[in-house]
ZALUMLO-33889 format. One record per residue: x negated, y, z negated of N, C-alpha, C, O, CB in turn. Coordinates in nm, 3 decimals, always signed. Glycine has a CB too. Layout:
BEGIN
X_Y_Z_X_Y_Z_X_Y_Z_X_Y_Z_X_Y_Z
...
This chain:
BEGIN
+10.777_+0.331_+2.892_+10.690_+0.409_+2.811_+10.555_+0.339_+2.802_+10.550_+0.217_+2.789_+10.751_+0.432_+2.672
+10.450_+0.409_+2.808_+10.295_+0.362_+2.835_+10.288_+0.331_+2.681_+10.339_+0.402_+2.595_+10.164_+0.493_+2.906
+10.191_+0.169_+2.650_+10.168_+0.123_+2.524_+10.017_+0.214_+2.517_+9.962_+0.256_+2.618_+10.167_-0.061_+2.510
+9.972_+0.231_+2.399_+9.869_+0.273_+2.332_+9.768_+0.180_+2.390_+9.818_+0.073_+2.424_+9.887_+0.272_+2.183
+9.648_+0.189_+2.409_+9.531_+0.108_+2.456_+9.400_+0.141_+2.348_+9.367_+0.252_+2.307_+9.493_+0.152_+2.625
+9.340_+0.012_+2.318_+9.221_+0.041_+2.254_+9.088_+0.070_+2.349_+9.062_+0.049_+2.467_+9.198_-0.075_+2.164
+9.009_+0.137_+2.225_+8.913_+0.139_+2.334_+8.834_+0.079_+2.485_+8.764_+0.128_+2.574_+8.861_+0.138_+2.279
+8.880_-0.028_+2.459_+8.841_-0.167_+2.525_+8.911_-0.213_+2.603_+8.881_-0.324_+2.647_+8.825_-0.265_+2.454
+9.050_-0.136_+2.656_+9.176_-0.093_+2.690_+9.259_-0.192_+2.714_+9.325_-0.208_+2.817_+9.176_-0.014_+2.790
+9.257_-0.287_+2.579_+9.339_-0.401_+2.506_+9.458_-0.277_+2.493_+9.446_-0.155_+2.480_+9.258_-0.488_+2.333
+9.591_-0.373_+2.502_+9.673_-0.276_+2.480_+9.703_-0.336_+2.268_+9.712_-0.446_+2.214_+9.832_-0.286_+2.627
+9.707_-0.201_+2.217_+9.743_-0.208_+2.038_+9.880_-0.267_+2.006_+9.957_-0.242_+2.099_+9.749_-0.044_+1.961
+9.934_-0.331_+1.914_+10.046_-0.385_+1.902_+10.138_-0.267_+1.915_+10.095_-0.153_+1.930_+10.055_-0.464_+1.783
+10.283_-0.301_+1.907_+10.374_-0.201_+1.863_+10.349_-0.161_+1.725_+10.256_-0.213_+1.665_+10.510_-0.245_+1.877
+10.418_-0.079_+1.673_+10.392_-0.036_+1.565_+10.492_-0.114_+1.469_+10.613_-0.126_+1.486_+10.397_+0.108_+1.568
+10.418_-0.163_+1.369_+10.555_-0.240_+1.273_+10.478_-0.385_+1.296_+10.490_-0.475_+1.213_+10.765_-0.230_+1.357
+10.377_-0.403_+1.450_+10.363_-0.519_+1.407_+10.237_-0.556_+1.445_+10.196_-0.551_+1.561_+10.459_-0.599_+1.444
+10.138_-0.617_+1.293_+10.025_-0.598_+1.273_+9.976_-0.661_+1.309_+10.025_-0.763_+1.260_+9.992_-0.583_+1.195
+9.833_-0.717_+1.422_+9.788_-0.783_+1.458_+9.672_-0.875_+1.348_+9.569_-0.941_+1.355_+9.764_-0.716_+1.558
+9.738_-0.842_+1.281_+9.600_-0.896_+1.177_+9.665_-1.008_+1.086_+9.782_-0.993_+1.051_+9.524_-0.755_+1.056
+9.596_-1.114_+1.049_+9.644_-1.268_+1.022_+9.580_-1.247_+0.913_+9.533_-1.135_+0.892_+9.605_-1.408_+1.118
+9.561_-1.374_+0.797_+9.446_-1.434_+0.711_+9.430_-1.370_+0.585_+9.337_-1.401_+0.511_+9.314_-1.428_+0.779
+9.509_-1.287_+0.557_+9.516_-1.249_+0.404_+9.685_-1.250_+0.332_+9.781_-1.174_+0.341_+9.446_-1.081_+0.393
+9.658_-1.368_+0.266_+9.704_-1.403_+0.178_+9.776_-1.306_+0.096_+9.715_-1.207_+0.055_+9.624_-1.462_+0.131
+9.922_-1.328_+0.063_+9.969_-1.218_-0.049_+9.908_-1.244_-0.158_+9.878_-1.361_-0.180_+10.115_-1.210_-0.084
+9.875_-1.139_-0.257_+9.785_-1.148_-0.368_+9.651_-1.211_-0.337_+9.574_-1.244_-0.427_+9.848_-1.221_-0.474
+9.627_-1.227_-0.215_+9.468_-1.282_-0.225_+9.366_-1.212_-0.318_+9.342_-1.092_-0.322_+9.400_-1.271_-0.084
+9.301_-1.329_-0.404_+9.204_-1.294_-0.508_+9.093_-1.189_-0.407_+9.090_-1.210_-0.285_+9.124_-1.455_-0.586
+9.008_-1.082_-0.464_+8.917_-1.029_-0.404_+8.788_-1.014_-0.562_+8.800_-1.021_-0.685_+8.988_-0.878_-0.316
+8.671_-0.990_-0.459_+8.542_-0.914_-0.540_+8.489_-0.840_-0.455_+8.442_-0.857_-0.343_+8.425_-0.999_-0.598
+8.511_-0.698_-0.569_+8.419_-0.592_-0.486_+8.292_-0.587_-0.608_+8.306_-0.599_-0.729_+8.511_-0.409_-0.448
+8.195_-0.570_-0.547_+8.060_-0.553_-0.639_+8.009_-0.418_-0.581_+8.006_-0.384_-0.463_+7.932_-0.690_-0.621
+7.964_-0.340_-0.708_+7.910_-0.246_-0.679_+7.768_-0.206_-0.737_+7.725_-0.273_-0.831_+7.996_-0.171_-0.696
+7.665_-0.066_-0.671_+7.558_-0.052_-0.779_+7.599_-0.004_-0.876_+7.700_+0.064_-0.859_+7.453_+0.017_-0.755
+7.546_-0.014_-1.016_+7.544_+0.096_-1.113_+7.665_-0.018_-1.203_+7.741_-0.108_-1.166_+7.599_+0.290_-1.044
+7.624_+0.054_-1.359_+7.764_-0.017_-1.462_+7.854_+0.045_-1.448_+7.853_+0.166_-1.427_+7.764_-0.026_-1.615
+7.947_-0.022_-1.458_+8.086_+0.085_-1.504_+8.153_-0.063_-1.640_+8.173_-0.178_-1.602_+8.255_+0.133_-1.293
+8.172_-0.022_-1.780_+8.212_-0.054_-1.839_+8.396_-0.052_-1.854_+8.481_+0.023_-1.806_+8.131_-0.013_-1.899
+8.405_-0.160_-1.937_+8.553_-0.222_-1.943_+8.676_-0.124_-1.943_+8.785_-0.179_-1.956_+8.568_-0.305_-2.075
+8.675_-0.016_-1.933_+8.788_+0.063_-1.992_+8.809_+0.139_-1.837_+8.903_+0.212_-1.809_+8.744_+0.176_-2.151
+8.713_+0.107_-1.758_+8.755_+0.153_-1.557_+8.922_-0.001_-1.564_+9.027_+0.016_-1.501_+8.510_+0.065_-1.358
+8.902_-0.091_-1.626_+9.042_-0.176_-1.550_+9.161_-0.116_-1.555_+9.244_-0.195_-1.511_+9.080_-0.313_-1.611
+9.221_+0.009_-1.596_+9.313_+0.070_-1.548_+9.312_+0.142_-1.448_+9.419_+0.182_-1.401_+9.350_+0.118_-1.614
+9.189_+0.177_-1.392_+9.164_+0.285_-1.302_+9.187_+0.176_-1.164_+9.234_+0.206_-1.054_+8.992_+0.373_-1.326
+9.143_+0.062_-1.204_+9.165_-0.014_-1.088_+9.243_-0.117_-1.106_+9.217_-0.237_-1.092_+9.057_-0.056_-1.034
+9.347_-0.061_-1.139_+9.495_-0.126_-1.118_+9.517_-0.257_-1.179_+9.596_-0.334_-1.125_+9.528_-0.149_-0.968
+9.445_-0.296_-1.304_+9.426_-0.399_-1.359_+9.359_-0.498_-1.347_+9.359_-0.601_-1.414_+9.490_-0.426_-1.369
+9.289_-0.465_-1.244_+9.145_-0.577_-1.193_+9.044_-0.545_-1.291_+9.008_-0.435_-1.334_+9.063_-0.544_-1.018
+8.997_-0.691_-1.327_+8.865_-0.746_-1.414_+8.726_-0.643_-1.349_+8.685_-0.656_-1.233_+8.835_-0.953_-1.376
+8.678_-0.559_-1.435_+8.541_-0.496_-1.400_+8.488_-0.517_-1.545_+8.538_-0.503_-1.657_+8.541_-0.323_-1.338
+8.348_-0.560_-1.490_+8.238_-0.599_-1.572_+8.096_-0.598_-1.494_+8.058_-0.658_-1.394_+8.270_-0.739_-1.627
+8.026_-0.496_-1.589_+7.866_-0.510_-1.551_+7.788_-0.609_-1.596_+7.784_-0.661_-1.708_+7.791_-0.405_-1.591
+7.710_-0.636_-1.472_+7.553_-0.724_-1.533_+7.430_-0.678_-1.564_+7.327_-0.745_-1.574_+7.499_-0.816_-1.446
+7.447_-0.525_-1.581_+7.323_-0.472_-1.569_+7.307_-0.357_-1.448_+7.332_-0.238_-1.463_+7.232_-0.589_-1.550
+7.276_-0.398_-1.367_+7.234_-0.342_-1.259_+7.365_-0.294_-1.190_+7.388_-0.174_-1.178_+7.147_-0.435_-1.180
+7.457_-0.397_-1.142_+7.601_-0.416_-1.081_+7.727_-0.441_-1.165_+7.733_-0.523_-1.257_+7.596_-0.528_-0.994
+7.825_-0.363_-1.125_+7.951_-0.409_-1.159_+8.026_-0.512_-1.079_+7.993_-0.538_-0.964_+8.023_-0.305_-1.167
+8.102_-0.555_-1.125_+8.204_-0.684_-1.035_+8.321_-0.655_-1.094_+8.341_-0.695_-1.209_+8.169_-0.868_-1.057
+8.443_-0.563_-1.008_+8.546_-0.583_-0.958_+8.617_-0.700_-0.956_+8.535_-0.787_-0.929_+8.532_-0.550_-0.868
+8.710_-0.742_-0.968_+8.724_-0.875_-0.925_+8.905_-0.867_-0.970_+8.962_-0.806_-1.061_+8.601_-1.004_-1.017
+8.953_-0.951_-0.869_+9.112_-0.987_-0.905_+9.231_-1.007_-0.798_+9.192_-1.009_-0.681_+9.166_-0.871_-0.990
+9.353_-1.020_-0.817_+9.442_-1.025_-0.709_+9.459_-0.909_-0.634_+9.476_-0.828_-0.725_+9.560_-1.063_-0.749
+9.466_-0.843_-0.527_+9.473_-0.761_-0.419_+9.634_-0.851_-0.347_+9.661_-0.963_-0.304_+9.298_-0.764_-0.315
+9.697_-0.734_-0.368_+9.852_-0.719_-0.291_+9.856_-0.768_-0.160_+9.909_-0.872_-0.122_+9.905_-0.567_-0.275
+9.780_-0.664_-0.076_+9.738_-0.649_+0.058_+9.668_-0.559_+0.115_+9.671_-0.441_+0.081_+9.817_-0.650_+0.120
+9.595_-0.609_+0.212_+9.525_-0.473_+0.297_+9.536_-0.353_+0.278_+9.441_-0.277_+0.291_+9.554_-0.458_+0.413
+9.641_-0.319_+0.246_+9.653_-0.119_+0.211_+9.587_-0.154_+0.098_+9.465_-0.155_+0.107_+9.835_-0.008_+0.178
+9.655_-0.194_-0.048_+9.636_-0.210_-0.161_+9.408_-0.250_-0.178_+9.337_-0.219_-0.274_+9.774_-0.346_-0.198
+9.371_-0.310_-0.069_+9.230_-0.360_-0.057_+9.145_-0.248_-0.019_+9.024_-0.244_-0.044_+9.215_-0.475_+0.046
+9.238_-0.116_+0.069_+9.172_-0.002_+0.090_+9.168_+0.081_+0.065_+9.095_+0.167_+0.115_+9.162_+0.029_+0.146
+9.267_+0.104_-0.051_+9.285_+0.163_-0.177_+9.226_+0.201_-0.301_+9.211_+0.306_-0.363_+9.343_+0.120_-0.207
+9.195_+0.071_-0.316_+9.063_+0.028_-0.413_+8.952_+0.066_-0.356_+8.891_+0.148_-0.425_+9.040_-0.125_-0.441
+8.899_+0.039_-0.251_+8.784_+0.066_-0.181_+8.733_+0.231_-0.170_+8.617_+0.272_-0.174_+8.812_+0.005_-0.044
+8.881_+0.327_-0.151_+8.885_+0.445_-0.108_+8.810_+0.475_-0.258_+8.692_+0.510_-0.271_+9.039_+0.512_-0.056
+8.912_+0.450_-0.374_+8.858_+0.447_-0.538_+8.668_+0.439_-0.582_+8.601_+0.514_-0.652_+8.937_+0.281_-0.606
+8.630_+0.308_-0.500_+8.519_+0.297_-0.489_+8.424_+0.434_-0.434_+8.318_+0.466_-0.488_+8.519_+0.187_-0.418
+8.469_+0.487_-0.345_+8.403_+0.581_-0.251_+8.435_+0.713_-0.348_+8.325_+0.765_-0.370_+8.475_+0.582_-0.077
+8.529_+0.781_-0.408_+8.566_+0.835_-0.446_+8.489_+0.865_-0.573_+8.467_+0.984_-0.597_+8.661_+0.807_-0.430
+8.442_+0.768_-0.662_+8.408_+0.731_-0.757_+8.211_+0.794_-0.720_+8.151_+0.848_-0.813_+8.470_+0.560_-0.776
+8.152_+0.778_-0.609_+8.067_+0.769_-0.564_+7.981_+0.659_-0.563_+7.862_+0.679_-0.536_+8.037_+0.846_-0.590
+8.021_+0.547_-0.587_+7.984_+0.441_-0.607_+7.893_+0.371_-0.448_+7.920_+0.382_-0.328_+8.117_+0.374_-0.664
+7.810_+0.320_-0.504_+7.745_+0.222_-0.356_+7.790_+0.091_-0.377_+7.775_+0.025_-0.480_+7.560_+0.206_-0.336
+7.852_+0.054_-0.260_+7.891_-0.084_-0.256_+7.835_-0.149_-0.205_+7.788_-0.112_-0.097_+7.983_-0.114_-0.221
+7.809_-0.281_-0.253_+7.777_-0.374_-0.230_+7.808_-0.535_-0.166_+7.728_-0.618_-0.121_+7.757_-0.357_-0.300
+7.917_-0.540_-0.176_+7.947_-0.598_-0.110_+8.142_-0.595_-0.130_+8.204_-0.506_-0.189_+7.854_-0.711_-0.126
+8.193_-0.700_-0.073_+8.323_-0.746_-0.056_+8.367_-0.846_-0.016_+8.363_-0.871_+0.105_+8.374_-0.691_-0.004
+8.428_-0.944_-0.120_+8.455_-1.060_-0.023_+8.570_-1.128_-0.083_+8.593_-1.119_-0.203_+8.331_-1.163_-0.003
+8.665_-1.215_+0.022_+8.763_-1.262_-0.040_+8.733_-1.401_-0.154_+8.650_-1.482_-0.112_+8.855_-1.290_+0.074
+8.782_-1.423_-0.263_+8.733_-1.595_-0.302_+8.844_-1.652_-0.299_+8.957_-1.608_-0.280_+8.662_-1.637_-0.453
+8.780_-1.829_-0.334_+8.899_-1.878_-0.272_+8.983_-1.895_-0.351_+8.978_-1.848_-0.464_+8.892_-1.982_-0.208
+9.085_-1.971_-0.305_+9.207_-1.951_-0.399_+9.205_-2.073_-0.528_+9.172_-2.185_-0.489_+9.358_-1.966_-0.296
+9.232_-2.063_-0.649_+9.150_-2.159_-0.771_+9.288_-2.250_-0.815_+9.280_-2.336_-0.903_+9.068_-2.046_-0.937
């Protein structure tokens, strides 16, 4: 049976097994966004710390995994929010 090929016509893993390394279960994340969103969004986002500075909100907290990171993100988009950034921190 012919494997799937990426564009680049790398052949894609099987399915079940993810080529992707480097995130940590529960790895801490920060998403920052424009605009406030005050304290009472941390249920909306699954119990992650949000707090404005004014200008930006900061997201911030443990992330499950990758689905769970694009999840939130989808939330972000959904929300209509402009993002600003994303990044993992390190572990404290």
């Amino acid at each position: 049976m012919p494997r799937d090929r990426h564009a680049s016509g790398d052949e894609l893993p099987a399915p079940g097994h993810v080529g992707v390394t480097g995130m940590a279960p529960d790895s801490h994340y920060e998403i920052r966004v424009l605009g406030s969103l005050d304290p009472h969004w941390t249920a909306w986002f699954e119990g992650l710390q949000v707090h404005g500075d004014g200008s930006q909100t900061v997201i911030c907290g443990p992330v499950a995994d990758q689905a769970a990171l694009h999840g939130l993100l989808n939330k972000v988009c959904g929300l209509g929010l402009v993002l600003i950034s994303v990044r993992q921190l390190d572990p404290e």
